[in-house]
C-alpha positions in Angstrom: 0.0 0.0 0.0 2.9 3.0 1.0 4.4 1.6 -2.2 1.3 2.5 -4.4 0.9 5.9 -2.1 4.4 6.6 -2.8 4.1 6.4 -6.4 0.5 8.0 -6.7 2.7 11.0 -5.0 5.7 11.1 -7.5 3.4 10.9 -10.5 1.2 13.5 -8.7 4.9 16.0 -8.3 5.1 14.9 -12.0 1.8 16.4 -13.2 2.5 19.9 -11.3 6.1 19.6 -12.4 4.8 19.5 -15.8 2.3 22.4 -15.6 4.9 25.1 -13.6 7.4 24.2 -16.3 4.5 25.2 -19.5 3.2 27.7 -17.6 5.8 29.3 -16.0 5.7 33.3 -17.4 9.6 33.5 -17.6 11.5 32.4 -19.8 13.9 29.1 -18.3 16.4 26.6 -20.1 17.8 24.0 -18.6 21.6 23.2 -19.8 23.7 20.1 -19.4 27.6 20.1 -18.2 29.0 20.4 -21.8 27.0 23.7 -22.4 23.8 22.4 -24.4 20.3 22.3 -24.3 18.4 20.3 -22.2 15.0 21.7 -22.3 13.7 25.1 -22.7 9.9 26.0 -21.8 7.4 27.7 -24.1 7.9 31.3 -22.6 11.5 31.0 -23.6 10.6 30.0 -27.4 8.1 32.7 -27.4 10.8 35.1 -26.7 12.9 33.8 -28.9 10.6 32.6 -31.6 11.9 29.4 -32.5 10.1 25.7 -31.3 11.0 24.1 -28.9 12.6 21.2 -31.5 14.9 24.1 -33.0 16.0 25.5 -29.8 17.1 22.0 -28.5 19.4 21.8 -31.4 21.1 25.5 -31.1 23.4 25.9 -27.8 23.1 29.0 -25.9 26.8 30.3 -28.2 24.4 30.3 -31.3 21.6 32.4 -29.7 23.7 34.9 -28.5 25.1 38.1 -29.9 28.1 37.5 -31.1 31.0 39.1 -28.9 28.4 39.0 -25.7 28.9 36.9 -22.5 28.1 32.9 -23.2 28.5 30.3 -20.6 32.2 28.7 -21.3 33.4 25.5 -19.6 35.2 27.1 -16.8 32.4 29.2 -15.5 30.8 25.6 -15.5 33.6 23.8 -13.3 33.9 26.2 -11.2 29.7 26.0 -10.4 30.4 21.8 -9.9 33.7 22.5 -7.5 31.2 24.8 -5.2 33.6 28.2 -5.8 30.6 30.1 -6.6 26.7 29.0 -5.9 25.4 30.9 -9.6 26.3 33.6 -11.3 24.2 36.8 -13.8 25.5 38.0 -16.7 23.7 40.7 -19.0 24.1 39.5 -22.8 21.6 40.0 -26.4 20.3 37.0 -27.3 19.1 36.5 -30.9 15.7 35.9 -32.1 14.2 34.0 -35.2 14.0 37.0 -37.0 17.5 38.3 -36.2 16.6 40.7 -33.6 18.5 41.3 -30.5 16.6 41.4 -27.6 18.7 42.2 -23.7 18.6 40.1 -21.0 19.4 39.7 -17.8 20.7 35.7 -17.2 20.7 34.1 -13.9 22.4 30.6 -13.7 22.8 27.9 -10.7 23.5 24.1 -10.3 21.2 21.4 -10.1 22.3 18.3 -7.8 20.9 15.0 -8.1 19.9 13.1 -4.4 23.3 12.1 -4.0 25.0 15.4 -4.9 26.3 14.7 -8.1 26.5 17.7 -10.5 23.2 17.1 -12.7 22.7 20.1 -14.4 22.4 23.9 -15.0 19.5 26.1 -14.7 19.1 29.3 -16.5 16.5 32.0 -16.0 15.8 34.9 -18.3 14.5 38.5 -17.7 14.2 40.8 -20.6 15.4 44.5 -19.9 15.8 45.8 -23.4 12.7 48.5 -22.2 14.8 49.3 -19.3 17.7 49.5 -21.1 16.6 51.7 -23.9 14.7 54.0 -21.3 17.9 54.3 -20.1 19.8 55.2 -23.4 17.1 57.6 -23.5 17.4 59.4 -20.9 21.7 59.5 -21.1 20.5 61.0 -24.6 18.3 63.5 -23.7 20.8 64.7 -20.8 23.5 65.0 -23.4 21.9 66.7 -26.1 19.7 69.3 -23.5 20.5 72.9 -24.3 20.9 73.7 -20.5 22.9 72.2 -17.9 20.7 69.8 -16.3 22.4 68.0 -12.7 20.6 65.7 -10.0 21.4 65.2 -6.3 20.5 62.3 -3.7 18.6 63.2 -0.9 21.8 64.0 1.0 22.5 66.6 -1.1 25.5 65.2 -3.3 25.6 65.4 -6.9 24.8 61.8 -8.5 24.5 62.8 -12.2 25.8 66.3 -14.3 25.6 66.7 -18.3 28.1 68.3 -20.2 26.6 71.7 -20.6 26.4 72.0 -16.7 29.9 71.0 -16.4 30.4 73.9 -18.8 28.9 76.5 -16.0 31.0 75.5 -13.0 34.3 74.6 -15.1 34.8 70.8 -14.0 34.6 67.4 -15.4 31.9 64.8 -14.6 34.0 63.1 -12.8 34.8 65.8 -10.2 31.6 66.8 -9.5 30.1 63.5 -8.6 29.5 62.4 -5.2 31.0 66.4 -4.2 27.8 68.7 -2.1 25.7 70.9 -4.6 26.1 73.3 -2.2 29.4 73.8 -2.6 29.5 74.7 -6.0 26.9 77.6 -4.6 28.1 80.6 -3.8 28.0 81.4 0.0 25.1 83.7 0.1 22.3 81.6 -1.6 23.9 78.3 0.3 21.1 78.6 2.8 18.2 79.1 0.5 19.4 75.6 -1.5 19.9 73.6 1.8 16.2 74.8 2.6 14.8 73.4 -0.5 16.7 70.1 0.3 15.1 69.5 3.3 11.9 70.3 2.0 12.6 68.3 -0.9 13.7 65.2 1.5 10.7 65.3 3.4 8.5 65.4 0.3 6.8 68.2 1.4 7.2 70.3 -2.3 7.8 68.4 -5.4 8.8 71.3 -7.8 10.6 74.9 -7.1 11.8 77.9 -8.8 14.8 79.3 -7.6 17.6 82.1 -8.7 21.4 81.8 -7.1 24.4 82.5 -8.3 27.6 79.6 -8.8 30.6 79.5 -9.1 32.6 78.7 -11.5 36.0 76.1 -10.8 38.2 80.0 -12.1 36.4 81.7 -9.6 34.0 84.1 -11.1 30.0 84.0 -9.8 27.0 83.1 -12.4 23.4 83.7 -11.9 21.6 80.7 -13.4 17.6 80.5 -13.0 16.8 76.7 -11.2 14.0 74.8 -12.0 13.6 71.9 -9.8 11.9 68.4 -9.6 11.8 65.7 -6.5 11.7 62.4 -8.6 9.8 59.7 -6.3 10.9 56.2 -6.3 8.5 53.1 -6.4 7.0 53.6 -2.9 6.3 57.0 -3.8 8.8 58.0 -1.1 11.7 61.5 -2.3 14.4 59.5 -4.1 16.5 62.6 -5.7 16.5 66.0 -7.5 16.9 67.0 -10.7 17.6 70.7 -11.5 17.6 72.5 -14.9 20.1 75.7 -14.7 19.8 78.6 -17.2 22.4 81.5 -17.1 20.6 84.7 -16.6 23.1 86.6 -16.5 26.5 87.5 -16.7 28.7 88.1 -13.4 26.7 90.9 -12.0 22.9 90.3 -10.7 20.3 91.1 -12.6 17.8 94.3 -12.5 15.0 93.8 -10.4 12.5 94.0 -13.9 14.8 91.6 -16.3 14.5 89.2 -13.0 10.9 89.4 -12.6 10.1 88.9 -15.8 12.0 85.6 -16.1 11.0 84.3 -12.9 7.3 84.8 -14.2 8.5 82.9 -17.2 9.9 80.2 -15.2 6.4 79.9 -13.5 3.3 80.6 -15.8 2.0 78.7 -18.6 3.7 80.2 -22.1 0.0 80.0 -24.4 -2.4 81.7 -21.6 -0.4 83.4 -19.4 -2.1 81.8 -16.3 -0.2 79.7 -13.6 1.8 76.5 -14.2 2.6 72.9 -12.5 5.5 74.9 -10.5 3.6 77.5 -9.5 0.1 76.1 -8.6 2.3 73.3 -6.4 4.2 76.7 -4.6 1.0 78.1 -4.1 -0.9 74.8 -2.7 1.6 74.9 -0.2 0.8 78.0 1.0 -2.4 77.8 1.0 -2.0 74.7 3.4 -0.2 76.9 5.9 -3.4 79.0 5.8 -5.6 76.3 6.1 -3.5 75.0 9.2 -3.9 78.4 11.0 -6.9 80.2 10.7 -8.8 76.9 9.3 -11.4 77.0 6.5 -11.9 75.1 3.2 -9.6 74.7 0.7 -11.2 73.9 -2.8 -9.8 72.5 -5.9 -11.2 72.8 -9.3 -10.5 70.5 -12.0 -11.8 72.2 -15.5 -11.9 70.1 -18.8 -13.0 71.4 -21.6 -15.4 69.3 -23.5 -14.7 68.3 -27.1 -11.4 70.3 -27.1 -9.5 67.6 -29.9 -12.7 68.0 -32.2 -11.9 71.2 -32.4 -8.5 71.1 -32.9 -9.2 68.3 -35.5 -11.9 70.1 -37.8 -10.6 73.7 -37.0 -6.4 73.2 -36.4 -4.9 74.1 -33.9 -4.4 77.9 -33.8 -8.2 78.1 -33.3 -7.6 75.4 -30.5 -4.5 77.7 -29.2 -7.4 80.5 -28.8 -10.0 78.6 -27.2 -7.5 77.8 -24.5 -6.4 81.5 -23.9 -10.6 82.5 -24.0 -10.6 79.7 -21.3 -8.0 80.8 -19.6 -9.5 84.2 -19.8 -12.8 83.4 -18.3 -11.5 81.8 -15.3 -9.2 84.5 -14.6 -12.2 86.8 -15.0 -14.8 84.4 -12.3 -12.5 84.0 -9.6 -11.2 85.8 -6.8 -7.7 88.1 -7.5 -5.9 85.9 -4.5 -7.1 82.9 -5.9 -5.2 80.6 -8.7 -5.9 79.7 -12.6 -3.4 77.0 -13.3 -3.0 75.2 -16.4 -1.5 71.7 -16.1 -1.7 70.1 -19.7 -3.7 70.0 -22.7 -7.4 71.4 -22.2 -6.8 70.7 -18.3 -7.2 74.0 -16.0 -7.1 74.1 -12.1 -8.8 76.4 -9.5 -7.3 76.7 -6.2 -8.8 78.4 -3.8 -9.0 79.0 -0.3 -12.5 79.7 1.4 -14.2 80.2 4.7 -17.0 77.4 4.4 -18.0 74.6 1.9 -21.0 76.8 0.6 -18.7 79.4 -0.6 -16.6 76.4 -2.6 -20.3 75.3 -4.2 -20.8 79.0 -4.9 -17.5 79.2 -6.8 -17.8 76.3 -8.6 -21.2 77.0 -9.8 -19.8 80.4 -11.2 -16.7 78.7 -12.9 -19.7 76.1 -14.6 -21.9 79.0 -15.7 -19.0 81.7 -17.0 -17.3 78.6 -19.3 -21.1 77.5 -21.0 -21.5 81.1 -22.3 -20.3 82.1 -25.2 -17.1 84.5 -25.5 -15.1 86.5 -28.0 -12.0 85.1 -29.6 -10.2 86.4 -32.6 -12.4 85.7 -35.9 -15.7 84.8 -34.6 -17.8 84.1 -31.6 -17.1 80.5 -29.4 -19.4 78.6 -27.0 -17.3 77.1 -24.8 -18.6 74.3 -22.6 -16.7 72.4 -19.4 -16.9 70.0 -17.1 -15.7 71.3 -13.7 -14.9 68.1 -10.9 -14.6 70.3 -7.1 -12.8 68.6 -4.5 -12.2 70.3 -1.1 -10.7 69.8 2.5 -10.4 71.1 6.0 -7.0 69.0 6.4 -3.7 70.8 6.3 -2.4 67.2 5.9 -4.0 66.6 2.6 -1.9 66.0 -0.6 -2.6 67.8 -3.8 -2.4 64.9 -5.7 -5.4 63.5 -3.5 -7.7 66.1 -3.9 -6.9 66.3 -7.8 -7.9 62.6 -7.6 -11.1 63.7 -6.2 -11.6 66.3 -8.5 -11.1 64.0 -11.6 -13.6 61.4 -10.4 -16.6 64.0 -9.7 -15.8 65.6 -13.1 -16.1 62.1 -14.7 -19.3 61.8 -12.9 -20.6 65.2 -13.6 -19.4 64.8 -17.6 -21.5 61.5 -17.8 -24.5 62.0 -15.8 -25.5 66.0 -16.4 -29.0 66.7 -17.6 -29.6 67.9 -21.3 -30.7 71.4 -20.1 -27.3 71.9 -18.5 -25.3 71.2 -21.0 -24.8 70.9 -25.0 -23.5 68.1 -27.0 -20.2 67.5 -25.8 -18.8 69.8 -28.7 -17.9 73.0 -28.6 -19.7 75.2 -30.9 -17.9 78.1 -32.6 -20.4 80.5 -34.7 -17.7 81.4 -37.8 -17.4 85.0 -38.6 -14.4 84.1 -41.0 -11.9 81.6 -41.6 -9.3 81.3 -39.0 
């Protein structure tokens, strides 16, 4: 009887053996001690592209790139004579159709009962996204037209393009690892080591800020700042990234030259109104506000209905006006302390700080009313029509991102569920006076 159990068990560990091995998502090949195929699974001839009979027959040299890491009979004895327990490699393999595809290759032994050396097992994870994202973003630090730089959270420089190795006058390679601040020139040091801290507790995600360097000769240089936290996968500060634009020469700059770059720096180009930068600066304060003297602080997510059928029929210079009318209106509705912010495409936000929840209704009702009226734009009359989403809270400890969240779902609600006497037919309508 066990010896019926026992084998009702070992076919039963064949079966699942069996089904992890097909189903298995990653890609797995199992390699004898001379280097060649045992088996592969179907995720790996997926990859690849080749069956599983065609695959048996090529050794792991002929699928990879030639010149690239393949597993040679040393690397082999020393897995069987225990000096090392695996070991990863990163190497192009080569599919069917001749393209190269990166991957990340972890290898270990396999031991029969009596710890004999049986065989190797390899398992494959494709990075070539990761990779390439990677490529991309060396690219696009290079080629930049101003010096772009990033810092840990400790405040130590872990990455620096050429052009801002141009502004300080030292290499790559002397800069990382060194303090940002002490490329700064003593002065502004304590405004930069402020933003750090915020920027290490997560409490801003973007800034604005003018100081002056200094170059390896020297000499001081203004450059204008514009700075980013970058998160990491918990969501948790991770590092900085700052873009730095000369604005000047070795002297400061007048008080008008400077204002009107750092409004530049912080407003949206097409409408004039407030941008990401700015409408984070100003949530902030608006916080401290909230925390003090209490209140309710209301955001307003505007999206302007049927904005790419506009752009589609009419192009996109009448689109580039309907967003300034927008822009316009809102300006015009709210309150002079309160903020028009546009954050992407036909998206607008309304920040505003209020005594009670029936002044945030009030608002938003006005915002809702001003954008389904029509307006004057260059060439003709328009009828623009939005859907407005309100969030608001009496929490000081609220994230902007949470309350946008909130926002977004009541204007998808509102957008889907309005009555026909409130609003048109999801178009805009623009009256034509004359071609645009």
């Amino acid at each position: 009887m066990e010896t019926v159990e026992f084998g009702a068990w070992r076919a039963k560990e064949h079966v699942l053996w069996e089904a992890l091995w097909n189903q298995a998502a990653g890609p797995i090949a199992l390699v004898d001690l001379s280097g060649r195929h045992l088996d592969v699974n179907p995720a790996l001839c997926d990859l690849l592209g080749y069956d599983r009979e065609t695959l048996l027959h090529l050794s792991p040299v002929e699928i990879t790139y030639p010149g690239d890491y393949a597993m040679e009979r040393e690397t082999i004895n020393s897995l069987i004579r225990e000096e090392i327990d695996g070991f990863s490699s990163e190497k192009r393999l080569l599919r069917s159709d001749g393209r190269a595809v990166l991957m990340l290759v972890n290898s270990s032994l396999i031991r029969a009962p009596d710890g004999s050396p049986e065989m190797i097992v390899s398992q494959f994870h494709d990075i070539t996204a990761r990779r390439e994202s990677e490529r991309l973003w060396q690219q696009t630090l290079v080629n930049t037209p101003v010096g772009v730089a990033s810092t840990d959270l400790a405040g130590r420089l872990s990455e620096a393009n050429g052009k801002f190795c141009e502004l300080v006058g030292l290499r790559r390679q002397e800069l990382l690892g060194q303090p940002f601040t002490d490329l700064i020139y003593n002065g502004d040091q304590a405004r930069v080591e402020a933003l750090q801290t915020e920027f290490r507790e997560g409490s801003i995600d973007t800034s604005t800020i003018e100081i002056r360097l200094r170059h390896r000769d020297g000499h001081t240089l203004w450059v204008l700042g514009r700075l980013g936290l970058v998160r990491g996968l918990e969501e948790l500060p991770a590092y900085v990234v700052g873009q730095y634009e000369p604005i000047g020469d070795d002297t400061q700059l007048s008080e008008e030259r400077l204002a009107e770059l750092t409004r530049m720096a912080l407003h949206d180009p097409l409408t004039e109104v407030a941008n990401r930068s700015l409408l984070g600066d100003r949530f902030q304060q608006e916080l401290c506000t909230l925390s003090k003297a209490g209140g309710v602080l209301l955001v307003l997510l505007v999206d302007l209905d049927g904005f790419k059928e506009v752009n589609d029929q009419y192009g996109h210079d009448a689109g580039d006006e309907i967003l300034r009318a927008a822009a316009r209106e809102l300006s015009n509705v709210v309150r002079s302390g309160d903020t028009v912010a546009r954050i992407g495409g036909d998206e607008f936000v309304v920040l505003a700080y209020l005594t009670n929840q029936g002044e945030a209704i009030k608002l938003r009702a006005r915002v809702e009313q001003r954008l389904n009226t029509a307006t004057s734009i260059a060439g003709g009359r328009i009828r623009v029509t939005a859907s407005v989403g309100m969030s608001t809270t009496r929490d000081p400890s609220t994230s902007y991102s949470d309350l946008k969240n909130e926002a977004d779902q009541d204007m998808y609600i509102r957008k889907h569920n309005l009555p026909s006497s409130t609003r048109t037919s999801g178009q805009l309508r623009i009256r034509r006076r004359g071609p645009y």
